[in-house]
N, C-alpha and C positions, 0 to 999 in steps of 0.2 A: 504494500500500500504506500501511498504519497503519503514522506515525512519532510518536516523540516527542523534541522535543527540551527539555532541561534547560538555564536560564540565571541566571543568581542566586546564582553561589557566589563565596567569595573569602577574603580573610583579615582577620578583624577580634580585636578583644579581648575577653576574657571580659568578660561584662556587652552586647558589643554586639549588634544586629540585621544578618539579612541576610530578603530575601523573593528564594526563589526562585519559579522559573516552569517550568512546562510545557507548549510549545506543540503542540499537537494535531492533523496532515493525516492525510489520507488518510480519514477514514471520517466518518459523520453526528453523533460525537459529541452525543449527545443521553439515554441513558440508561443510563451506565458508570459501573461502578468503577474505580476511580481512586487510588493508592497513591502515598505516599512511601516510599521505603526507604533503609537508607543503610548502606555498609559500612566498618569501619575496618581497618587495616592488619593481620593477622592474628584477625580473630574473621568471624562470621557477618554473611552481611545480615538487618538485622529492620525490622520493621513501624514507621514512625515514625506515621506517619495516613493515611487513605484518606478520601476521599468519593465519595457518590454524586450523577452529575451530573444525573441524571435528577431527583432529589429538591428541586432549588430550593435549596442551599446546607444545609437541614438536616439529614443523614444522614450525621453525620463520626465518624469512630471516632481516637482518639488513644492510643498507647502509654503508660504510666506516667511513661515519662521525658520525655513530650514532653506532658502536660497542664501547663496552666498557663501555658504557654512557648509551644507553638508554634498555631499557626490556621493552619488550611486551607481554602480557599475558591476559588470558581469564576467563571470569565466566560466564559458558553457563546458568548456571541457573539463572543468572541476564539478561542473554543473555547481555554480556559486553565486551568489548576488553578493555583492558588497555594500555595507554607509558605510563610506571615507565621513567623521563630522571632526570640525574643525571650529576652532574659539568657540568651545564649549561654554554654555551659562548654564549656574545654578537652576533656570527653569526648565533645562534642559534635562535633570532626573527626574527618572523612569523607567519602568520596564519596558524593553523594546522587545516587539513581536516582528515577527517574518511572517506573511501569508501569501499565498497562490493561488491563481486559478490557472486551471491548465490549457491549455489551447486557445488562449480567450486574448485580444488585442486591447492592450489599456485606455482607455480613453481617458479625456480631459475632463468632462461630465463625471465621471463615475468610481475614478480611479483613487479616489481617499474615502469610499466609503467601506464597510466593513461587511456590508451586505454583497459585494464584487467577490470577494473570495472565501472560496469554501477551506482551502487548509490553512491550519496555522500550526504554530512552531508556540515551544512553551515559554521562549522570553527570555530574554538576558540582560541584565538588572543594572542602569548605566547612574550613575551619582556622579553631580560638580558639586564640588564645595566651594562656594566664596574667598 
């Protein structure tokens, strides 16, 4: 079956970088979207960035709070999605989640909602400290 597992989180300081990962079994990984999401300790999960993997790396959609800072990017033949996030903020902890939908091309409408994909990953738990 589709898994994903999340690896890359930790605890750094505001200003620092972490690159998390998404490792991808269970199915052909070959023409999916592909989501970060991330939830904090009483609010909602939302959309940090998505890409499509079918696309060759250019098809990424980025949240408001995560242009500038964060990059998201692929290595099909690890079968991997990457966040590169950069000058980390303290509202920036959370638990970050990986999801997928398989075969499905991302769009701009639909692509940070959580109803778009069916698998998820159990989160890998990212803290800035001031």
């Amino acid at each position: 079956q589709v898994q994903l597992v999340e690896s890359g989180g930790g605890s750094v300081n505001a200003g620092g970088s972490l690159r998390l990962s998404c490792a991808a079994t269970g199915y052909t990984y070959s023409s999916d979207c592909v989501g970060w999401f991330r939830q904090a300790p009483g609010k909602e999960r939302e959309g940090v960035a998505a890409i499509y993997t079918g696309g060759g790396g250019g098809n990424t959609y980025y949240a408001d709070s995560a242009k500038g800072r964060f990059t998201i990017s692929q290595d099909n033949a690890k079968k991997t999605v990457y966040l590169q996030m950069s000058s980390l903020k303290p509202e920036d902890t959370a638990m970050y989640y990986c999801a997928a939908e398989v075969e499905t091309y991302c769009s701009a409408r639909s692509w940070s909602s959580r109803d778009e994909y069916y698998h998820w990953g159990q989160g890998t738990q990212v803290t800035v400290s001031s």
